[in-house]
PyMOL Python script that loads the backbone (N, CA, C, O; Angstrom):
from pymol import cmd

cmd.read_pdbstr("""\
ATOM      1  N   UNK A   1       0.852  -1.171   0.000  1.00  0.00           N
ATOM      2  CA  UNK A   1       0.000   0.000   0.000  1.00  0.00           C
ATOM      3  C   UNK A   1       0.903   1.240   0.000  1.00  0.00           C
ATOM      4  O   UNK A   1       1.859   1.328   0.770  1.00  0.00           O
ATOM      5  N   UNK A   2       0.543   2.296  -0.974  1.00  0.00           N
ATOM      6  CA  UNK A   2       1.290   3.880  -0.912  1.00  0.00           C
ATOM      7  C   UNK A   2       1.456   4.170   0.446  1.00  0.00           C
ATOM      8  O   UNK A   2       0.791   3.688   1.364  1.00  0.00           O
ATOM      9  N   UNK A   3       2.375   4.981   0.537  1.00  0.00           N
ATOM     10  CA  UNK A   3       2.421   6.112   1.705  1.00  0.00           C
ATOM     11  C   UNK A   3       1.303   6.630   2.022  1.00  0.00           C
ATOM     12  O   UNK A   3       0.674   6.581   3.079  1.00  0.00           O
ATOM     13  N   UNK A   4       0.995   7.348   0.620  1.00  0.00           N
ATOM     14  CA  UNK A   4       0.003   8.122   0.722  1.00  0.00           C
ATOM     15  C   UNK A   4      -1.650   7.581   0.784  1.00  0.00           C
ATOM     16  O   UNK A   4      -2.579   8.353   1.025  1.00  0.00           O
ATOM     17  N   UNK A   5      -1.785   6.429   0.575  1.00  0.00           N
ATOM     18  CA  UNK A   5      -2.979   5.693   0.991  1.00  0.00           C
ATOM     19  C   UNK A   5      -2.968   6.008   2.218  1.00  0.00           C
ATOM     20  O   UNK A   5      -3.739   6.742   2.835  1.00  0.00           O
ATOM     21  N   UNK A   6      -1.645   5.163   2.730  1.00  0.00           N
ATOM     22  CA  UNK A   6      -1.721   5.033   4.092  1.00  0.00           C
ATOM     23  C   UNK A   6      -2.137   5.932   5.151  1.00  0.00           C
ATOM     24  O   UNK A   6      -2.895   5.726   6.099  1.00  0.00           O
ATOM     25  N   UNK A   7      -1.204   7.436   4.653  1.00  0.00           N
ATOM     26  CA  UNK A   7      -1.581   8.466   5.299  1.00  0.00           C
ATOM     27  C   UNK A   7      -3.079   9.001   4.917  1.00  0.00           C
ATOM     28  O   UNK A   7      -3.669   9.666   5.768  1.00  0.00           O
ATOM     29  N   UNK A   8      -3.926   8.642   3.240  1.00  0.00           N
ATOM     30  CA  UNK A   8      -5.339   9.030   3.624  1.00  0.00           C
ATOM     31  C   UNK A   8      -6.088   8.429   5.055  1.00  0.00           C
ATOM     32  O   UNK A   8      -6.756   9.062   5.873  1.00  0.00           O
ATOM     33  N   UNK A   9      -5.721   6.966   5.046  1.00  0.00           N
ATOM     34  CA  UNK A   9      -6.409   5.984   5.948  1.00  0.00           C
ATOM     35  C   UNK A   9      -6.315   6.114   6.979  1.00  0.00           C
ATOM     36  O   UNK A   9      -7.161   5.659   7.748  1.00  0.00           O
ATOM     37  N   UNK A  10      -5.223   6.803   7.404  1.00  0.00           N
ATOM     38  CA  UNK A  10      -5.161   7.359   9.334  1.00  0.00           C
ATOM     39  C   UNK A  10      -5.256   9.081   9.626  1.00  0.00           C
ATOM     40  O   UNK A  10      -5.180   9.698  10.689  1.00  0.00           O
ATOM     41  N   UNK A  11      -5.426   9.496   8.415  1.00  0.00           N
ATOM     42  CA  UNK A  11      -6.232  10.932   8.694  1.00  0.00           C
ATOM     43  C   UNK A  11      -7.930  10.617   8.740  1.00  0.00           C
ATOM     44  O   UNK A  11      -8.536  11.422   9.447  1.00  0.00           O
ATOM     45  N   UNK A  12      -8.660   9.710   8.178  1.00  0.00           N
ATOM     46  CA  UNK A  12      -9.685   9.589   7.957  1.00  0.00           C
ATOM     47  C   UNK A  12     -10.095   8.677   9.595  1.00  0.00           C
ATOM     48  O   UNK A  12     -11.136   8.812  10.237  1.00  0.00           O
ATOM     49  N   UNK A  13      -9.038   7.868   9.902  1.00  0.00           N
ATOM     50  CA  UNK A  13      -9.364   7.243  11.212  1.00  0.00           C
ATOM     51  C   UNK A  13      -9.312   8.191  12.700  1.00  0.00           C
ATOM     52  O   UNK A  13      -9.809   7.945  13.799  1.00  0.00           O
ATOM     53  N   UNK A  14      -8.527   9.320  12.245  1.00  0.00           N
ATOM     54  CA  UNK A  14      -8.111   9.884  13.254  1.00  0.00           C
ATOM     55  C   UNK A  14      -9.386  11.025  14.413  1.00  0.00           C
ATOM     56  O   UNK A  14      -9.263  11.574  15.508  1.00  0.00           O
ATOM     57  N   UNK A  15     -10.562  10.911  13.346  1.00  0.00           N
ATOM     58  CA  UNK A  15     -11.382  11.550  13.701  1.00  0.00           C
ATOM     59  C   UNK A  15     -12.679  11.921  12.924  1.00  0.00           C
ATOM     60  O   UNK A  15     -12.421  12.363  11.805  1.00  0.00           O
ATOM     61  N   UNK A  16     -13.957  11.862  13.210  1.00  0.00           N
ATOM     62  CA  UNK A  16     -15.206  11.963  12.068  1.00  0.00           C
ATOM     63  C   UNK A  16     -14.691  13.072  11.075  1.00  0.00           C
ATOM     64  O   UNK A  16     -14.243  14.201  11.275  1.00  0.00           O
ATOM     65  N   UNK A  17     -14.841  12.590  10.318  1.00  0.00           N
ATOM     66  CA  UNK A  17     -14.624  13.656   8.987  1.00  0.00           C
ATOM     67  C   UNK A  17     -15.627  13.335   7.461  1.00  0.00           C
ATOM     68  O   UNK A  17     -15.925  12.244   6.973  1.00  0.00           O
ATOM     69  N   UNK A  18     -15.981  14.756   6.976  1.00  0.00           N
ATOM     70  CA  UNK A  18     -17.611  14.970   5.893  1.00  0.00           C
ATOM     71  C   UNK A  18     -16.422  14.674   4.928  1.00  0.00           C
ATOM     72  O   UNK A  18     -15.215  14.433   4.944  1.00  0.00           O
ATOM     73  N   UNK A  19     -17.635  14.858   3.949  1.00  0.00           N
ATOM     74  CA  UNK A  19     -17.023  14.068   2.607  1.00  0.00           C
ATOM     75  C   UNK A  19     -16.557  15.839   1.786  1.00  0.00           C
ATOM     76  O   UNK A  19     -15.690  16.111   0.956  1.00  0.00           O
ATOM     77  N   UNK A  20     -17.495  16.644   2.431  1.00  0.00           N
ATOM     78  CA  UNK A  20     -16.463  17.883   1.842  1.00  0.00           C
ATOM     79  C   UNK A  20     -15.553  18.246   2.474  1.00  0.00           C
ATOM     80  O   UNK A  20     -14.983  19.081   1.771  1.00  0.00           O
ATOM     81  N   UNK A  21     -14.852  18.100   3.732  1.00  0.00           N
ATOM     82  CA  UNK A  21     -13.929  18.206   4.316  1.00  0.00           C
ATOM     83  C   UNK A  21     -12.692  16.976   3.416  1.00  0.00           C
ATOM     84  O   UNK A  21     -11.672  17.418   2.887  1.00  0.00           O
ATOM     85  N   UNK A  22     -12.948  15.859   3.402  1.00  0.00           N
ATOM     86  CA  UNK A  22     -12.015  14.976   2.784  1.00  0.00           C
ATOM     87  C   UNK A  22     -11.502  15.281   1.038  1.00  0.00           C
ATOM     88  O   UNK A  22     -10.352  15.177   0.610  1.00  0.00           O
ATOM     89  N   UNK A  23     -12.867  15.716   0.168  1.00  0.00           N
ATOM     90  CA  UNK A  23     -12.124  16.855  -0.590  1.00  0.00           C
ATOM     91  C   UNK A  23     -11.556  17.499  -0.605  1.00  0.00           C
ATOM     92  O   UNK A  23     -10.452  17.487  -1.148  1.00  0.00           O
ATOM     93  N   UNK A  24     -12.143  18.505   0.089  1.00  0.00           N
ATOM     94  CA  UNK A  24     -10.945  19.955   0.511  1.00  0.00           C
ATOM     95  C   UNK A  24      -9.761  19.178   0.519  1.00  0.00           C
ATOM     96  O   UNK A  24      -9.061  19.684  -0.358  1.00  0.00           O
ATOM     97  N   UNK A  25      -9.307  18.471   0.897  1.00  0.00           N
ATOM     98  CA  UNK A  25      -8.067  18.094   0.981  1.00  0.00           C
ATOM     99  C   UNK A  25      -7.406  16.976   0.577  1.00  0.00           C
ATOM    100  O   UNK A  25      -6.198  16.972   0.816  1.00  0.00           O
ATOM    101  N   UNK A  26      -7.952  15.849  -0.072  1.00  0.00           N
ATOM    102  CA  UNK A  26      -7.910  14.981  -1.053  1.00  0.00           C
ATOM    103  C   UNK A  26      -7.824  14.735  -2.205  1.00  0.00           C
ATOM    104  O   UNK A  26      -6.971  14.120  -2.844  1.00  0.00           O
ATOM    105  N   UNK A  27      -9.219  15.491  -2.635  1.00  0.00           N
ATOM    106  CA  UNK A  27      -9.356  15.509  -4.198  1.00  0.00           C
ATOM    107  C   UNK A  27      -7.874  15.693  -5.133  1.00  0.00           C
ATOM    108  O   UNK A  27      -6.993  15.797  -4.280  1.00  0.00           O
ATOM    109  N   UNK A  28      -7.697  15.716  -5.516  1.00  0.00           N
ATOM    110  CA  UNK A  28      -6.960  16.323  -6.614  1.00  0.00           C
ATOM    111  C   UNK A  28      -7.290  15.483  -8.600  1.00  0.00           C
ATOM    112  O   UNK A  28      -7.857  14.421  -8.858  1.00  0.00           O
ATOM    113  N   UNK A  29      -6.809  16.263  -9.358  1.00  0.00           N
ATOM    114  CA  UNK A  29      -6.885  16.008 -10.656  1.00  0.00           C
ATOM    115  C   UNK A  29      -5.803  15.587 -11.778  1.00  0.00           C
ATOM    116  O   UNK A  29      -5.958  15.520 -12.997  1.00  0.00           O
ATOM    117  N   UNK A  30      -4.296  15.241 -10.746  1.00  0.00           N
ATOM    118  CA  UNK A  30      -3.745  14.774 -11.086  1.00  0.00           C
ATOM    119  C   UNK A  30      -3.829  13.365 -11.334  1.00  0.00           C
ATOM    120  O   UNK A  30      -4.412  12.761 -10.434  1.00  0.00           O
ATOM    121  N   UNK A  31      -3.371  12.578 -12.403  1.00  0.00           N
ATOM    122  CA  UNK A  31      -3.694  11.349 -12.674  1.00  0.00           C
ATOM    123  C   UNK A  31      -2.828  10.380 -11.675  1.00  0.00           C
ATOM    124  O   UNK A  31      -3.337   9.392 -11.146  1.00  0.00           O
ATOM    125  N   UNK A  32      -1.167  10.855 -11.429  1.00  0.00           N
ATOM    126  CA  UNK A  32      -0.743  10.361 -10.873  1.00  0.00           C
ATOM    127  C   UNK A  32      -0.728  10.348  -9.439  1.00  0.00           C
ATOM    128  O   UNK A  32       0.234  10.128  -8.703  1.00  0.00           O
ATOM    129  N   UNK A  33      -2.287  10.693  -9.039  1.00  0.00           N
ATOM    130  CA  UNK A  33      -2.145  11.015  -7.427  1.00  0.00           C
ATOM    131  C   UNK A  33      -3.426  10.911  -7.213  1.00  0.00           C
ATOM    132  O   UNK A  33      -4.024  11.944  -6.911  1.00  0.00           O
ATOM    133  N   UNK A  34      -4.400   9.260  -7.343  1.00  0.00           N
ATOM    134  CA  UNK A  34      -5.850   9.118  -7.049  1.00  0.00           C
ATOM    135  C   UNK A  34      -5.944   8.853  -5.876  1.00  0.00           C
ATOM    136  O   UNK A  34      -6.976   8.256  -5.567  1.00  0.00           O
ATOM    137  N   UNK A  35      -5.255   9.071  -5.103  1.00  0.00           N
ATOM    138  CA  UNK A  35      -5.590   8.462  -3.790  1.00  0.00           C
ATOM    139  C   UNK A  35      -7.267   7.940  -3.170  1.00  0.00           C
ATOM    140  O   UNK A  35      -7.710   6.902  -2.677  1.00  0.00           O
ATOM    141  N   UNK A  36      -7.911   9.464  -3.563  1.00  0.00           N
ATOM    142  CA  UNK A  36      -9.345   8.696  -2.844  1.00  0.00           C
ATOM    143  C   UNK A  36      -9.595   7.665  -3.989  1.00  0.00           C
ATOM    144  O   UNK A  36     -10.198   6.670  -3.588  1.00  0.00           O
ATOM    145  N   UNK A  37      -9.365   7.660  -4.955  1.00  0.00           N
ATOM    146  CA  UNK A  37     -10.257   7.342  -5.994  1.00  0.00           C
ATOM    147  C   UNK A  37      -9.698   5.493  -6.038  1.00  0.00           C
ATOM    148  O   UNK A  37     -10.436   4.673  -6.584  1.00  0.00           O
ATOM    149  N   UNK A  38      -8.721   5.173  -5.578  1.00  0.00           N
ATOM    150  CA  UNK A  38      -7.778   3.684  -4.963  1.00  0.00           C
ATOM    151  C   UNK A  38      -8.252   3.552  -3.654  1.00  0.00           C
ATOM    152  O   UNK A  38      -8.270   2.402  -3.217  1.00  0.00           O
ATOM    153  N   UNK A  39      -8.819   4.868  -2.585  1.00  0.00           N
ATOM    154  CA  UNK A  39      -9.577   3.949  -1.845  1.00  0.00           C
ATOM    155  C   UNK A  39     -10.926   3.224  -1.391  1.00  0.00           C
ATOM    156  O   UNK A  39     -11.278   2.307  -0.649  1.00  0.00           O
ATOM    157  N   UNK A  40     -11.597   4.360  -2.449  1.00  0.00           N
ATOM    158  CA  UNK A  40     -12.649   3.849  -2.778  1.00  0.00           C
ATOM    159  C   UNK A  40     -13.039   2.586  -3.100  1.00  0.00           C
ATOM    160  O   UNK A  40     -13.750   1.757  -2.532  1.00  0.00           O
ATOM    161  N   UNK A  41     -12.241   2.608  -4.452  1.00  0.00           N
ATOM    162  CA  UNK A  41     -12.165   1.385  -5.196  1.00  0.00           C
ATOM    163  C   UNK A  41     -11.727   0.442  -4.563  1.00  0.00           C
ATOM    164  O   UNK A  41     -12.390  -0.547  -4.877  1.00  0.00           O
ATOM    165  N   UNK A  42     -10.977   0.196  -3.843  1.00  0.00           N
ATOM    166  CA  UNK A  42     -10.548  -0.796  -2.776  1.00  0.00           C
ATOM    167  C   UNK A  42     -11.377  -1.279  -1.770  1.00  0.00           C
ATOM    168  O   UNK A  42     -11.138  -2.331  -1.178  1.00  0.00           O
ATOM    169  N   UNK A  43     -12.787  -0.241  -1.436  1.00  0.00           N
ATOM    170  CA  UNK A  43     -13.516  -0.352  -0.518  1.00  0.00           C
ATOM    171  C   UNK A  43     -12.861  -0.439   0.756  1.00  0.00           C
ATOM    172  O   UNK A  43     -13.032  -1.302   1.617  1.00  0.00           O
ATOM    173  N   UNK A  44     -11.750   0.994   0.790  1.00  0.00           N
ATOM    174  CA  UNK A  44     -11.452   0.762   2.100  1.00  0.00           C
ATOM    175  C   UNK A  44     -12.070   2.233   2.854  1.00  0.00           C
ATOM    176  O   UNK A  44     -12.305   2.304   4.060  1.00  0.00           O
ATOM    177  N   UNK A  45     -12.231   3.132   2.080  1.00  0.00           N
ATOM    178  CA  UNK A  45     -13.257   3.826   2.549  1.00  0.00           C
ATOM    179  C   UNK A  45     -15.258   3.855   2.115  1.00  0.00           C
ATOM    180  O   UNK A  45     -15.774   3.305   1.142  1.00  0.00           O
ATOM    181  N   UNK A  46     -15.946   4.634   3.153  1.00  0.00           N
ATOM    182  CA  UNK A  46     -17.185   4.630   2.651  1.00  0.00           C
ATOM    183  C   UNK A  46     -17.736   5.743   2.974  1.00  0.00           C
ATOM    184  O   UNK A  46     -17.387   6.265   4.032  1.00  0.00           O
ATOM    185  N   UNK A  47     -18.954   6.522   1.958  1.00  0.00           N
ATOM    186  CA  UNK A  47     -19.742   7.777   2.653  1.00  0.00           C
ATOM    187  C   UNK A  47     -20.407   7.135   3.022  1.00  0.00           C
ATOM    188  O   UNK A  47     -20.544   6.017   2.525  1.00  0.00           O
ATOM    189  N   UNK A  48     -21.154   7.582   4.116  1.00  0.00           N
ATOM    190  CA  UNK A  48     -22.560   7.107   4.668  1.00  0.00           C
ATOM    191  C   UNK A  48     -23.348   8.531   4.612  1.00  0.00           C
ATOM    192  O   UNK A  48     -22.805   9.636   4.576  1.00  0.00           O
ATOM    193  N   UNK A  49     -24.268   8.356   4.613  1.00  0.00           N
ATOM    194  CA  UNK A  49     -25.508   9.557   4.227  1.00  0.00           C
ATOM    195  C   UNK A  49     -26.160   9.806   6.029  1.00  0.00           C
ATOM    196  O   UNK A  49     -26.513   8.937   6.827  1.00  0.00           O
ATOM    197  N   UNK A  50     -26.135  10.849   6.146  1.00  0.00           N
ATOM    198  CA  UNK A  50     -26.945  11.311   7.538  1.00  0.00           C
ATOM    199  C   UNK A  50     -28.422  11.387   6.966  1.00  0.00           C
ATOM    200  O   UNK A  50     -28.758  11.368   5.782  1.00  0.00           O
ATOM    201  N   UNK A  51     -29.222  11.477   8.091  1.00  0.00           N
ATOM    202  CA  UNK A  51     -30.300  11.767   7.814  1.00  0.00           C
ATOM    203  C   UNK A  51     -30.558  13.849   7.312  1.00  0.00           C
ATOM    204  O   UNK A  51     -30.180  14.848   7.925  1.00  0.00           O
ATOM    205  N   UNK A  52     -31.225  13.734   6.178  1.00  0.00           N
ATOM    206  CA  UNK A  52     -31.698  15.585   6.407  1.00  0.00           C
ATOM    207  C   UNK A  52     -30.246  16.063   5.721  1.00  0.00           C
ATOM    208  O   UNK A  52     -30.298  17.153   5.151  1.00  0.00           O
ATOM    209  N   UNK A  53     -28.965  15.375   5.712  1.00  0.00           N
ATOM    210  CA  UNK A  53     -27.782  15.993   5.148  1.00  0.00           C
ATOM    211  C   UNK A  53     -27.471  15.557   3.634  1.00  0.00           C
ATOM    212  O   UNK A  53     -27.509  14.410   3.189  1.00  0.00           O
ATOM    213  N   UNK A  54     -27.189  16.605   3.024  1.00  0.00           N
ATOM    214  CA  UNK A  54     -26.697  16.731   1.894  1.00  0.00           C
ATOM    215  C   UNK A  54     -25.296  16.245   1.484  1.00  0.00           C
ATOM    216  O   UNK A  54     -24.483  16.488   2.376  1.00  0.00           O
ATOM    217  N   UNK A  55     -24.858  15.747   0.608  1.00  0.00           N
ATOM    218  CA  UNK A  55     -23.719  14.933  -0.056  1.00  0.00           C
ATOM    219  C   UNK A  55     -22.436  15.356   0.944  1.00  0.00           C
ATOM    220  O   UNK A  55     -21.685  14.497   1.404  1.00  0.00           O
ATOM    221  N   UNK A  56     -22.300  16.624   1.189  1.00  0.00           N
ATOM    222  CA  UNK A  56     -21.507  17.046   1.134  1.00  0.00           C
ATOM    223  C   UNK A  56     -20.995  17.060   3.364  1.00  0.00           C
ATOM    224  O   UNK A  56     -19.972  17.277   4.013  1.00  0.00           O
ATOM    225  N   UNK A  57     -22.267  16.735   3.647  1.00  0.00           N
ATOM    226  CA  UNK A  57     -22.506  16.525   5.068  1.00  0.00           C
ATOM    227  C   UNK A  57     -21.863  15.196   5.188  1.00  0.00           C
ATOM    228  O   UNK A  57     -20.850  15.056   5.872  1.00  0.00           O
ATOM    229  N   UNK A  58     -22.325  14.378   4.654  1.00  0.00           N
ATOM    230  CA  UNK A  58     -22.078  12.948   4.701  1.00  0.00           C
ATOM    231  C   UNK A  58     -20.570  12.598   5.339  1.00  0.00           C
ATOM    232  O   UNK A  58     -19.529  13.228   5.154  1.00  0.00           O
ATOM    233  N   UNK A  59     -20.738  11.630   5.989  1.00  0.00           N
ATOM    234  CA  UNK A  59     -19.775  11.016   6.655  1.00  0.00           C
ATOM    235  C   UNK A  59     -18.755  10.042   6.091  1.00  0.00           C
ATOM    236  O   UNK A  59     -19.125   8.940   5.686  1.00  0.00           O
ATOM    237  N   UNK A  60     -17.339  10.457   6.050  1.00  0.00           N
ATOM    238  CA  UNK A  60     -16.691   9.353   5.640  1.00  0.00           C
ATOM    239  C   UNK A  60     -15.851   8.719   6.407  1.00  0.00           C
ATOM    240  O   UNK A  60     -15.142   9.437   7.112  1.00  0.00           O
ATOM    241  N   UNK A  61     -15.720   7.615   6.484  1.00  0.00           N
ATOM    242  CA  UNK A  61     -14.900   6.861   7.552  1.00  0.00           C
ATOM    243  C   UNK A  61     -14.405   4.972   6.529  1.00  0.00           C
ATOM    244  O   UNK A  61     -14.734   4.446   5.465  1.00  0.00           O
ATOM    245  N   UNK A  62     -13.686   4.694   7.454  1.00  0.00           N
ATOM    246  CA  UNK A  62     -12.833   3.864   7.012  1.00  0.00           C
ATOM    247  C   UNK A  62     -13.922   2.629   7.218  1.00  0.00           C
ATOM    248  O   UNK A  62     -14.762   2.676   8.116  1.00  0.00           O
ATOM    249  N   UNK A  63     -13.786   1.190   6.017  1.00  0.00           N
ATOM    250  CA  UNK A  63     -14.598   0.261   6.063  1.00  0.00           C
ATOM    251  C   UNK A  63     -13.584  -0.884   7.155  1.00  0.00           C
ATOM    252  O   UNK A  63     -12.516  -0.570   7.681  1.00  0.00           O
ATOM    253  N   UNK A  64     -14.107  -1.890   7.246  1.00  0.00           N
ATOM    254  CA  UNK A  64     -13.473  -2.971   8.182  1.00  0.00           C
ATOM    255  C   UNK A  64     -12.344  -3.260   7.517  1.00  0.00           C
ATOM    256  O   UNK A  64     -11.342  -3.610   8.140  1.00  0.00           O
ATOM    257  N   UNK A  65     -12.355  -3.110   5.626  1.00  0.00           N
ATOM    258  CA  UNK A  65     -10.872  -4.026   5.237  1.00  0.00           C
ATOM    259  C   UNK A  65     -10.277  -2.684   5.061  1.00  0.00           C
ATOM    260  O   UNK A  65      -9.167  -2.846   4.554  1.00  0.00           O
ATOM    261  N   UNK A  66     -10.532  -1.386   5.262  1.00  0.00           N
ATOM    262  CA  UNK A  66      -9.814  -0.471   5.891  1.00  0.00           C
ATOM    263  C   UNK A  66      -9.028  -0.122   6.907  1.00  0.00           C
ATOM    264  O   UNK A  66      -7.871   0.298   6.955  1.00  0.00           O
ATOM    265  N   UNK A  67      -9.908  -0.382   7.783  1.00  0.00           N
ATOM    266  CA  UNK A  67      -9.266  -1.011   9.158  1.00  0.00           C
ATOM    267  C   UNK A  67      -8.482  -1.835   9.385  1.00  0.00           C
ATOM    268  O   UNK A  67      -7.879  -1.724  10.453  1.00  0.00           O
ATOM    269  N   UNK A  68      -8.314  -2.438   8.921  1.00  0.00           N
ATOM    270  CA  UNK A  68      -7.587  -4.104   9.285  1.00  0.00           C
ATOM    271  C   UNK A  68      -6.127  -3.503   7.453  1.00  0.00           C
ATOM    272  O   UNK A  68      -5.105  -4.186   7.379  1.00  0.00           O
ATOM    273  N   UNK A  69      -6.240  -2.822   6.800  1.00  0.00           N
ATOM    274  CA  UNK A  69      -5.098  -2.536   5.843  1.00  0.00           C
ATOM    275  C   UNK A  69      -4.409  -1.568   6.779  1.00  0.00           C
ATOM    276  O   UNK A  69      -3.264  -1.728   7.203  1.00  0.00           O
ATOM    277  N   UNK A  70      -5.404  -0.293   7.138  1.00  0.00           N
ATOM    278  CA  UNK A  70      -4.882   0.226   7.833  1.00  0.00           C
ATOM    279  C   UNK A  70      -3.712  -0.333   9.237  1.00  0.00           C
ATOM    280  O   UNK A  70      -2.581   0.009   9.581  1.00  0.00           O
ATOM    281  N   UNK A  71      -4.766  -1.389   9.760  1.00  0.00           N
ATOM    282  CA  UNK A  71      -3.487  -2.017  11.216  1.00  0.00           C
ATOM    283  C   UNK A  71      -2.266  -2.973  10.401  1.00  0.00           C
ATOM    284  O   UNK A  71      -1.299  -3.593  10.845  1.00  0.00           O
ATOM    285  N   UNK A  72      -2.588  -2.855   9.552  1.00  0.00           N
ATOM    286  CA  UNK A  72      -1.494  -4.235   8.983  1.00  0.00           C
ATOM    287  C   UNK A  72       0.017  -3.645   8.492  1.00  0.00           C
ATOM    288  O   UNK A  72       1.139  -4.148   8.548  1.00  0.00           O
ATOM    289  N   UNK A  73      -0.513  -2.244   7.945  1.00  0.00           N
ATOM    290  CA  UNK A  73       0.449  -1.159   7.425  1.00  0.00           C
ATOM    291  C   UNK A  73       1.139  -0.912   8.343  1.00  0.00           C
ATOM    292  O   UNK A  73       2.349  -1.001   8.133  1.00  0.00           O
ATOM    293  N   UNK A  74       0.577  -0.416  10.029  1.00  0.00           N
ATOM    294  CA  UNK A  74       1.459   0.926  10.832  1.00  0.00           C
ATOM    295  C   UNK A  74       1.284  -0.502  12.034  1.00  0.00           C
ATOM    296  O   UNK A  74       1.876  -0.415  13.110  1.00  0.00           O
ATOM    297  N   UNK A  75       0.780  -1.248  11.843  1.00  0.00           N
ATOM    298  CA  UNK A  75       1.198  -2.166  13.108  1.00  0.00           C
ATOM    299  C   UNK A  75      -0.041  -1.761  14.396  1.00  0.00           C
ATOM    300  O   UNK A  75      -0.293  -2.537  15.318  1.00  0.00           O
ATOM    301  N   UNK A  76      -0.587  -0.657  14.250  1.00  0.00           N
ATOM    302  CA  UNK A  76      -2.005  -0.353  15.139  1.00  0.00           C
ATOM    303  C   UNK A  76      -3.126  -1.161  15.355  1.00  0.00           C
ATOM    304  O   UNK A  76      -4.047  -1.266  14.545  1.00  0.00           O
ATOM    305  N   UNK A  77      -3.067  -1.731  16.426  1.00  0.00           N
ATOM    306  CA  UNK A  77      -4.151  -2.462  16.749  1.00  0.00           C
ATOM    307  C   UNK A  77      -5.428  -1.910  16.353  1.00  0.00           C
ATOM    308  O   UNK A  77      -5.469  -0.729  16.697  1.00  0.00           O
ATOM    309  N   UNK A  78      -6.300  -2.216  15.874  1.00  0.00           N
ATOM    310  CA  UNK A  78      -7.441  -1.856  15.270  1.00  0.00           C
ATOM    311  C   UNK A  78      -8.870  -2.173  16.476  1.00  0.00           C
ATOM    312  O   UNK A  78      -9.020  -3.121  17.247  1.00  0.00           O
ATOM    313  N   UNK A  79      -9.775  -0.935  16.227  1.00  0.00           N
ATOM    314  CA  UNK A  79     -10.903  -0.767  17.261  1.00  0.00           C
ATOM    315  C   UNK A  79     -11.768  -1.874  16.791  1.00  0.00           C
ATOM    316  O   UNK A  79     -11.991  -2.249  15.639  1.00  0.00           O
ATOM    317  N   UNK A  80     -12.319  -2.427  18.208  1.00  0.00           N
ATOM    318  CA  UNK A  80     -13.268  -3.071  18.430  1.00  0.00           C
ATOM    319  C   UNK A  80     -14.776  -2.317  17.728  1.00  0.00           C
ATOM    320  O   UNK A  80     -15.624  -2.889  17.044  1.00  0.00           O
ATOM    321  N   UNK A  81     -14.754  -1.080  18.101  1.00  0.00           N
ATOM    322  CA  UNK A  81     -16.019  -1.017  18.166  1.00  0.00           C
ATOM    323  C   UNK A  81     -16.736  -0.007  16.923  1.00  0.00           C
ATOM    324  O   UNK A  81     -17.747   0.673  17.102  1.00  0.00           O
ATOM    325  N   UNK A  82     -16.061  -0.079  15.812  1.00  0.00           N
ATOM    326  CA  UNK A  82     -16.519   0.142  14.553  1.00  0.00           C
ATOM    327  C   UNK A  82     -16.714  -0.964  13.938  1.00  0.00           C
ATOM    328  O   UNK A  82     -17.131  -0.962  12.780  1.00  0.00           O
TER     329      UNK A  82
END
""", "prot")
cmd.dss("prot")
cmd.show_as("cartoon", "prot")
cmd.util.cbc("prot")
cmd.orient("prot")
């Protein structure tokens, strides 16, 4: 796994974060730098939709084989309770 996966996957663990917040600082349009777009596809991240909130409210957080890439990478024991 990239560095830079890696480091999406423990900024995204490190605390609730919206899916326009993870733009703001993710996105980009370089080809050689998809990061969200590899973790998506990987299904190691997911939005989840709030109730009443718009796309951009939405919650993104790390899936279980996120979690578990994530602990396998940095050696971090991974939470029980997600």
């Amino acid at each position: 796994m990239s560095a830079l996966l890696v480091e999406l996957l423990a900024w995204i663990a490190a605390r609730p974060r919206t899916y326009r917040e993870t733009m703001d600082a993710w996105r980009t349009s370089c080809p050689r730098m998809p990061v969200w777009e590899d973790a998506t596809g990987a299904g190691l991240v997911e939005v989840v939709s709030r109730a009443g909130a718009g796309m951009e409210e939405c919650e993104v957080r790390l899936t279980p084989a996120g979690r578990q890439a994530l602990a396998a990478d940095t050696g971090a024991p991974q939470r029980a309770d997600d």
